[in-house]
GUNU-544940 format. One record per atom (N, C-alpha, C): x, y negated, z. Coordinates in nm, 2 decimals, padded with zeros to 4 digits, always signed. Layout:
BEGIN
X|Y|Z
...
This chain:
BEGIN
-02.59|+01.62|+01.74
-02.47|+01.60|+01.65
-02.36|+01.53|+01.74
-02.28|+01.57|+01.73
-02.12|+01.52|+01.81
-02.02|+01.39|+01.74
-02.06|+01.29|+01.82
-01.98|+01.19|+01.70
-01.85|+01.21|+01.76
-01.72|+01.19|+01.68
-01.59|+01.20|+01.69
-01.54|+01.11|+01.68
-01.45|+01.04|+01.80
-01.42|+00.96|+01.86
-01.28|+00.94|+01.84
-01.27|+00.82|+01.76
-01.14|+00.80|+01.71
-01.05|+00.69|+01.82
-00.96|+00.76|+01.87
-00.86|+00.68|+01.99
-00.73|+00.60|+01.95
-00.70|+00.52|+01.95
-00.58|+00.45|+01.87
-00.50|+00.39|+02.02
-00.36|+00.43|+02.03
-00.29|+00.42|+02.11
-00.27|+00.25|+02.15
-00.19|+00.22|+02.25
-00.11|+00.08|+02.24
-00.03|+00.05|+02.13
+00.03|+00.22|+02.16
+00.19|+00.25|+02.05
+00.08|+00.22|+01.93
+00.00|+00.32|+01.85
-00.06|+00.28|+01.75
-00.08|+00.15|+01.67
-00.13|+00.08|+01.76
-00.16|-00.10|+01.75
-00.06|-00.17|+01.74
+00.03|-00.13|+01.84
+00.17|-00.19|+01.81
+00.23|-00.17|+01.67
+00.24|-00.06|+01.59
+00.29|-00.04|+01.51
+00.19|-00.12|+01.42
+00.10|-00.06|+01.41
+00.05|-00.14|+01.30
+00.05|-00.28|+01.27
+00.04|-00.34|+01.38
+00.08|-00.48|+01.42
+00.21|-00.52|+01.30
+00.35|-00.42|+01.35
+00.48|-00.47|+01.30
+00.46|-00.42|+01.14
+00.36|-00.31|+01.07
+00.37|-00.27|+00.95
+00.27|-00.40|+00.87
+00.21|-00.45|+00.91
+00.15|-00.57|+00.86
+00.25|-00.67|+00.88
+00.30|-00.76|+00.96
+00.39|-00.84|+00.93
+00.50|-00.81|+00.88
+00.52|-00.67|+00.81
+00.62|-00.64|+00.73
+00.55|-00.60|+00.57
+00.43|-00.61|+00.55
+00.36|-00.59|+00.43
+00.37|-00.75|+00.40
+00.34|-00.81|+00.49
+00.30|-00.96|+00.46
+00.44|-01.04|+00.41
+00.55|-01.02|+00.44
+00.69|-01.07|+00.45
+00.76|-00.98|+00.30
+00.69|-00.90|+00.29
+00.76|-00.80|+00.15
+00.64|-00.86|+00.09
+00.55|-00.88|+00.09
+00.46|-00.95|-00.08
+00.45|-01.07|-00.08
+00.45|-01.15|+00.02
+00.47|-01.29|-00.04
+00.61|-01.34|-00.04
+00.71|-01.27|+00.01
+00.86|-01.31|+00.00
+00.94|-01.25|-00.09
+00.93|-01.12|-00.12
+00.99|-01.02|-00.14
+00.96|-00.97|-00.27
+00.88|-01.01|-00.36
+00.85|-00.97|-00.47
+00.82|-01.05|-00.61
+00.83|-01.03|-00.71
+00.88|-01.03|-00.85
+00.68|-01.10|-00.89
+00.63|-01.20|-00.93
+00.52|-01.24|-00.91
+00.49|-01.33|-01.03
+00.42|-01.30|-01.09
+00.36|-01.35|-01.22
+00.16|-01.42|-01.16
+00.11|-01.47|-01.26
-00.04|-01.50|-01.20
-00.11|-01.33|-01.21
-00.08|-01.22|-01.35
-00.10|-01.12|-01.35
-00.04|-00.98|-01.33
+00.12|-01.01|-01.24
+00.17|-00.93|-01.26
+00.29|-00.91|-01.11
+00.27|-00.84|-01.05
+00.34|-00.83|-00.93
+00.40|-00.72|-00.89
+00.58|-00.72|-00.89
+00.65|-00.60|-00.85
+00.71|-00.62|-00.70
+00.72|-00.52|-00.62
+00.75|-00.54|-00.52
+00.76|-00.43|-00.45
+00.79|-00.44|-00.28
+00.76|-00.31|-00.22
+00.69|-00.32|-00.08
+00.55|-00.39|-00.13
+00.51|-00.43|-00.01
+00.40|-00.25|+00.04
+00.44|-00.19|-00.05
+00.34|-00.06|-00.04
+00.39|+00.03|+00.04
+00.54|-00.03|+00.15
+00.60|+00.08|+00.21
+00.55|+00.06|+00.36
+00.48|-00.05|+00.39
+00.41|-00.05|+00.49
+00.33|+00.02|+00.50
+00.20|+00.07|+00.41
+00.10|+00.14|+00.40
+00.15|+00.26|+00.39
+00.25|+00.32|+00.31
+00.26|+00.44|+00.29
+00.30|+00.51|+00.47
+00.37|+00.37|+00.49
+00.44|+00.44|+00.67
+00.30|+00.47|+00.74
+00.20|+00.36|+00.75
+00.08|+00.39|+00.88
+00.00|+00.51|+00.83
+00.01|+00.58|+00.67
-00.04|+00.67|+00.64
+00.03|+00.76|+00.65
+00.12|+00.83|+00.66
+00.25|+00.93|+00.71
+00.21|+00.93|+00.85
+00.26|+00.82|+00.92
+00.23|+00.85|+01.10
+00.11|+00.88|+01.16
+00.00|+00.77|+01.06
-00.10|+00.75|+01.17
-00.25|+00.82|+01.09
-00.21|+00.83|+00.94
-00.38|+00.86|+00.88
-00.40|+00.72|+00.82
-00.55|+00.80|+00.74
-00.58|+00.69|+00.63
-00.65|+00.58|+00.70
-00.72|+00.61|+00.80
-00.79|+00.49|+00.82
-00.68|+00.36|+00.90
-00.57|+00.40|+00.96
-00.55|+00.32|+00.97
-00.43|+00.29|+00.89
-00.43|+00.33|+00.77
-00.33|+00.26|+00.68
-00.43|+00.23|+00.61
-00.53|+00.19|+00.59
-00.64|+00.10|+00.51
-00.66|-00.01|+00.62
-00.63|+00.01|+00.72
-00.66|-00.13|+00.82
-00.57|-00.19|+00.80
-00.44|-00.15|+00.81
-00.29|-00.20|+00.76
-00.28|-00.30|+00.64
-00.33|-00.18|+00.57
-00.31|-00.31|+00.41
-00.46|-00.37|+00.39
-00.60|-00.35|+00.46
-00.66|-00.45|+00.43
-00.61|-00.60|+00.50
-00.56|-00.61|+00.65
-00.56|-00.66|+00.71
-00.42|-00.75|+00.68
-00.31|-00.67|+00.61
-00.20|-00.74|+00.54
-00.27|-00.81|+00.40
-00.34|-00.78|+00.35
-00.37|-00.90|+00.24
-00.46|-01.01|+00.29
-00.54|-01.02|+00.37
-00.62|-01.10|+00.46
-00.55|-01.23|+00.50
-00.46|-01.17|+00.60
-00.37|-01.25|+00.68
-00.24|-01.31|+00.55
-00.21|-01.23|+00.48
-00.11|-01.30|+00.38
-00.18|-01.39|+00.29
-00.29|-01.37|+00.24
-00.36|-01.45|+00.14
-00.40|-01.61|+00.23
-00.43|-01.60|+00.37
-00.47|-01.73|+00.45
-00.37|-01.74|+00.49
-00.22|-01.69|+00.55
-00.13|-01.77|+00.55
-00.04|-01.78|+00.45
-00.03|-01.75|+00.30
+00.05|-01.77|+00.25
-00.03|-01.76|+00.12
-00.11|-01.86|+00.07
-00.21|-01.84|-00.05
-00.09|-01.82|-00.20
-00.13|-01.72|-00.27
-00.07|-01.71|-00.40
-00.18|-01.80|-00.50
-00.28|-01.74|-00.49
-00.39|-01.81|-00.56
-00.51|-01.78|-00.47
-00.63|-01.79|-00.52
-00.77|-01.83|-00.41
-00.81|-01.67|-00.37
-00.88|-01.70|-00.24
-00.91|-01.55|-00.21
-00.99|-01.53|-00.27
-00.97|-01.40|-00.29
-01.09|-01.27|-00.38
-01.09|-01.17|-00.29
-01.24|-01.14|-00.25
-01.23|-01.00|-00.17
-01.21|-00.87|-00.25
-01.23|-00.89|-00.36
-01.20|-00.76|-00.47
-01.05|-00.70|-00.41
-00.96|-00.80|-00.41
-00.82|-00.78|-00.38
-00.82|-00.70|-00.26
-00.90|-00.73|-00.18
-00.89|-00.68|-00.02
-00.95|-00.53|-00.04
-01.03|-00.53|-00.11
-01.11|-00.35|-00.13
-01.04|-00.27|-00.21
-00.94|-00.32|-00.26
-00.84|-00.27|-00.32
-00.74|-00.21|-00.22
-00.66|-00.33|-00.18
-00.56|-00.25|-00.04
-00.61|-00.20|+00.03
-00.74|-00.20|+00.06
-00.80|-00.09|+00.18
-00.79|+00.03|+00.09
-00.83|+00.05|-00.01
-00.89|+00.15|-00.09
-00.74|+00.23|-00.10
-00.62|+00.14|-00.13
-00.46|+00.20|-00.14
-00.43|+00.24|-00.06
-00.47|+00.19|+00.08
-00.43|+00.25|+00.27
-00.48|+00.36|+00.29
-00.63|+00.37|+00.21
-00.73|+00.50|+00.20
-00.60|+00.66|+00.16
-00.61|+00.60|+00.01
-00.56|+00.72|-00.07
-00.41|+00.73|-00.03
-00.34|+00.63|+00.02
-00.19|+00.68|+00.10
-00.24|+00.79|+00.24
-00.35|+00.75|+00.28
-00.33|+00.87|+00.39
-00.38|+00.99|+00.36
-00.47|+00.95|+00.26
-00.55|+01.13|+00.23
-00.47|+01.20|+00.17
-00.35|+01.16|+00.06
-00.26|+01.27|+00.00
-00.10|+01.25|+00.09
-00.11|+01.17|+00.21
+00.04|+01.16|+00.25
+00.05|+01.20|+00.40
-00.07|+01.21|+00.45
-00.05|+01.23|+00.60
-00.03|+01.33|+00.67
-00.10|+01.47|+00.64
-00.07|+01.55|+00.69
+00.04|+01.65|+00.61
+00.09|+01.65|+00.47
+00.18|+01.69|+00.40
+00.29|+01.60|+00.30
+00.41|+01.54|+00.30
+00.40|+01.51|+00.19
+00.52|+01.54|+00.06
+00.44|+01.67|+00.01
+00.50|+01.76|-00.08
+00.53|+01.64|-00.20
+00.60|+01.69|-00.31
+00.63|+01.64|-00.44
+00.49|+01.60|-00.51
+00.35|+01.72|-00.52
+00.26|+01.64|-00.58
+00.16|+01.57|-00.49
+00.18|+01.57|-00.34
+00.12|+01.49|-00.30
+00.16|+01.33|-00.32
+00.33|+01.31|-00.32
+00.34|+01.20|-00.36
+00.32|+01.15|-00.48
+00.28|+01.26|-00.62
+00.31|+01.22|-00.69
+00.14|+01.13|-00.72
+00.04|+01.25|-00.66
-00.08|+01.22|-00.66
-00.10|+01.08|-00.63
-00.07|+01.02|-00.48
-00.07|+00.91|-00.41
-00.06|+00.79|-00.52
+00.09|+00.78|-00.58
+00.14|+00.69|-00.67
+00.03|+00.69|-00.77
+00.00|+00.86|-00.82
-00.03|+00.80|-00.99
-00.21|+00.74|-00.96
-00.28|+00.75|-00.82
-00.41|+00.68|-00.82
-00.38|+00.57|-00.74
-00.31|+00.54|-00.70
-00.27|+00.40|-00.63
-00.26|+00.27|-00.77
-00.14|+00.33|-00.81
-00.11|+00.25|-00.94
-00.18|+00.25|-01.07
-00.21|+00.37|-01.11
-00.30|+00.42|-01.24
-00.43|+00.37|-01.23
-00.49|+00.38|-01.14
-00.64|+00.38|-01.08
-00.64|+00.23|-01.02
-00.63|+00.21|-00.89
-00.61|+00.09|-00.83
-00.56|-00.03|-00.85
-00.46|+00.02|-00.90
-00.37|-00.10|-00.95
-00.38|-00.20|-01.07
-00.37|-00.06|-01.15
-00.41|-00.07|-01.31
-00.54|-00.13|-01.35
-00.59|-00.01|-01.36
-00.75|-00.08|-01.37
-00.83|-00.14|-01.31
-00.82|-00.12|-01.16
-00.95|-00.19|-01.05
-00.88|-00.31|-01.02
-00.78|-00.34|-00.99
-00.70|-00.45|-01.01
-00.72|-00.57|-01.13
-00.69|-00.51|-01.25
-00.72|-00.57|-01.37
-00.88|-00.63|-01.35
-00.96|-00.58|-01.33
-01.05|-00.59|-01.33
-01.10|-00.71|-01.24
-01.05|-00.74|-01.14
-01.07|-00.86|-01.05
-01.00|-00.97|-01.09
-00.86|-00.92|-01.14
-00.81|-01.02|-01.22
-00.90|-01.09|-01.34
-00.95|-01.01|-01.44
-01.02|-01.07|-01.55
-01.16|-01.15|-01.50
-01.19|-01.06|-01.39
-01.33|-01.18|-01.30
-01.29|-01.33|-01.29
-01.19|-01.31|-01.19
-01.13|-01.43|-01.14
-01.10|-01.51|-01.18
-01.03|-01.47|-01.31
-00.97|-01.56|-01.42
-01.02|-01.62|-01.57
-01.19|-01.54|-01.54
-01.26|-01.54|-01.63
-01.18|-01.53|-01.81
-01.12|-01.38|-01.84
-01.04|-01.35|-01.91
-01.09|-01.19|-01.95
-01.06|-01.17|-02.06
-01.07|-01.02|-02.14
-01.01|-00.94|-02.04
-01.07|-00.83|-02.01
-00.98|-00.71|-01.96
-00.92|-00.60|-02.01
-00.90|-00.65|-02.14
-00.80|-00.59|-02.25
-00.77|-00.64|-02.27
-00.70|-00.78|-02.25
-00.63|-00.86|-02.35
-00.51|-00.89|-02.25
-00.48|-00.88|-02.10
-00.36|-00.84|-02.05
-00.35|-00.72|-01.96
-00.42|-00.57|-02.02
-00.38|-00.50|-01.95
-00.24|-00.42|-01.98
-00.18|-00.46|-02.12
-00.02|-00.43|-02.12
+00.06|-00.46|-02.10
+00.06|-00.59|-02.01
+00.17|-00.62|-01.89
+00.13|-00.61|-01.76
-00.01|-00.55|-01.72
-00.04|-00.46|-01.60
+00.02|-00.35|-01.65
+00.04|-00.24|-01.74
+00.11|-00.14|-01.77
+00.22|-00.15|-01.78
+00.28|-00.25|-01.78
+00.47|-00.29|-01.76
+00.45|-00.26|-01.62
+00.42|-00.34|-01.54
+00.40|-00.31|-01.36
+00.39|-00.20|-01.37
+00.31|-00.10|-01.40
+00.27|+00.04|-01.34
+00.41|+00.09|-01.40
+00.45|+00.06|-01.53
+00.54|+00.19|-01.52
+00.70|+00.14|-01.47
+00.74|+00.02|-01.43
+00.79|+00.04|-01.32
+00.82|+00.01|-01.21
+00.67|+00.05|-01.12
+00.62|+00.09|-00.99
+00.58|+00.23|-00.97
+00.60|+00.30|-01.08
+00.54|+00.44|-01.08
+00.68|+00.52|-00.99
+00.78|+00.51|-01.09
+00.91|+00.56|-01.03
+00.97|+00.50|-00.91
+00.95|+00.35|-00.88
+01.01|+00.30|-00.75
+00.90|+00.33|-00.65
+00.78|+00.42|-00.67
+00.72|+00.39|-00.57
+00.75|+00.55|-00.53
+00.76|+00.66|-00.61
+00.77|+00.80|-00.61
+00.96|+00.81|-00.54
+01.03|+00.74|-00.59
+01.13|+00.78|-00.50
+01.13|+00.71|-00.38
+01.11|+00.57|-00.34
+01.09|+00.50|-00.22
+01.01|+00.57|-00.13
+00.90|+00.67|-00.14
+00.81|+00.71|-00.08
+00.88|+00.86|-00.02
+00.98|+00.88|-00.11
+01.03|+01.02|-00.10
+01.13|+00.98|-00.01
+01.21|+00.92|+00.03
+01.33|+00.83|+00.08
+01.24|+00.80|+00.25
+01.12|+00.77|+00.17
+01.07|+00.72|+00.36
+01.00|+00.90|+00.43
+00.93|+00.98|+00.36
+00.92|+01.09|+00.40
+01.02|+01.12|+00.50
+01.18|+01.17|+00.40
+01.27|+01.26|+00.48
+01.34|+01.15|+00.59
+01.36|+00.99|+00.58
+01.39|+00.93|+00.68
+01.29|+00.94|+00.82
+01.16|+00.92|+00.80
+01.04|+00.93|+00.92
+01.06|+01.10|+00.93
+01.06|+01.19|+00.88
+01.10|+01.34|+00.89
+01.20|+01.34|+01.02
+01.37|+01.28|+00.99
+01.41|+01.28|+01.04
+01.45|+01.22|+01.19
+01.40|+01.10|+01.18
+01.35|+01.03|+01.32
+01.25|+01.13|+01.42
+01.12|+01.19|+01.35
+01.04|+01.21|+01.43
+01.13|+01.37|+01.50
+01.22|+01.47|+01.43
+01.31|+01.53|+01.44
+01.47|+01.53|+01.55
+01.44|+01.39|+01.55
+01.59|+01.36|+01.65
+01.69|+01.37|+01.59
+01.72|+01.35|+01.44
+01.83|+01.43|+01.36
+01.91|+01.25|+01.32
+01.83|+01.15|+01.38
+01.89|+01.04|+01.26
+01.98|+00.99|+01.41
+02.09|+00.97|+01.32
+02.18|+00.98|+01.45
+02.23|+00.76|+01.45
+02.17|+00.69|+01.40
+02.13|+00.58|+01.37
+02.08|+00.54|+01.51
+01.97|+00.59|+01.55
+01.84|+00.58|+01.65
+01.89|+00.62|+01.76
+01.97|+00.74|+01.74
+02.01|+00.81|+01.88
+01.99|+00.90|+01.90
């Protein structure tokens, strides 16, 4: 059996490097933050290393941006739940975003990122943590999802045809 041998450039590392301390700078600076409720756009980092690079390393991306953000910048105490969560978001941004990203792949991406991840498996760590009902605030986790559903489906659409056009030569910005 042939194991398959995954190569990750300088350039790669590099990037991922700068899309983590840009995940890390958009969620603990950049966003709208409750003890149960957090809007923001720290998910345009992941969505990028999953567009360029694939899922696994946009799951290294945003595990590795909640890691490092939670020990340098604590919101509240770590929970690894949190962490298997942004891996699990880095996962499913590259599997429906990387090699195509049509209208329902993005739409896919969002609605199990947020719907699924966010919403529920999320909630769920939350009610651990906070030793609390996990019905008794999942309808202001449902205020979050529904509006991160739309900022994440056009923001996502916005970074497509911009990285489109970069990798194209067309953004006359760049050169």
């Amino acid at each position: 059996m042939k194991e398959k041998k995954i190569r990750i450039s300088v350039r790669d590392i590099t990037l991922m490097a700068m899309l983590i301390a840009i995940e890390i700078v958009l969620s603990r600076f950049c966003s709208i933050q409750a003890w149960n409720v957090k809007i923001g756009f720290a998910f345009i980092a992941p969505v990028t290393a999953a567009i360029l690079m694939g899922p696994a390393q946009a799951a290294v991306v945003a595990g590795v941006a909640d890691v490092l953000g939670t020990l340098m910048f604590p919101i509240g105490p770590y929970f690894p739940g949190f962490t298997l969560t942004a891996f699990l978001t880095g996962v499913t941004y590259g599997l429906f975003l990387h090699k195509k990203q049509s209208v329902p792949c993005i739409a896919g991406a969002v609605a199990v990122s947020q719907l699924v991840l966010s919403l529920l498996v999320n909630s769920l760590w939350i009610s651990i943590l906070y030793s609390t009902p996990y019905t008794a605030f999942l309808a202001t986790r449902m205020i979050q999802c529904a509006v991160l559903i739309p900022t994440e489906f056009i923001v996502i659409g916005m970074i497509t045809k911009s990285i489109g056009l970069v990798s194209k030569g067309q953004n006359y910005l760049i050169g």
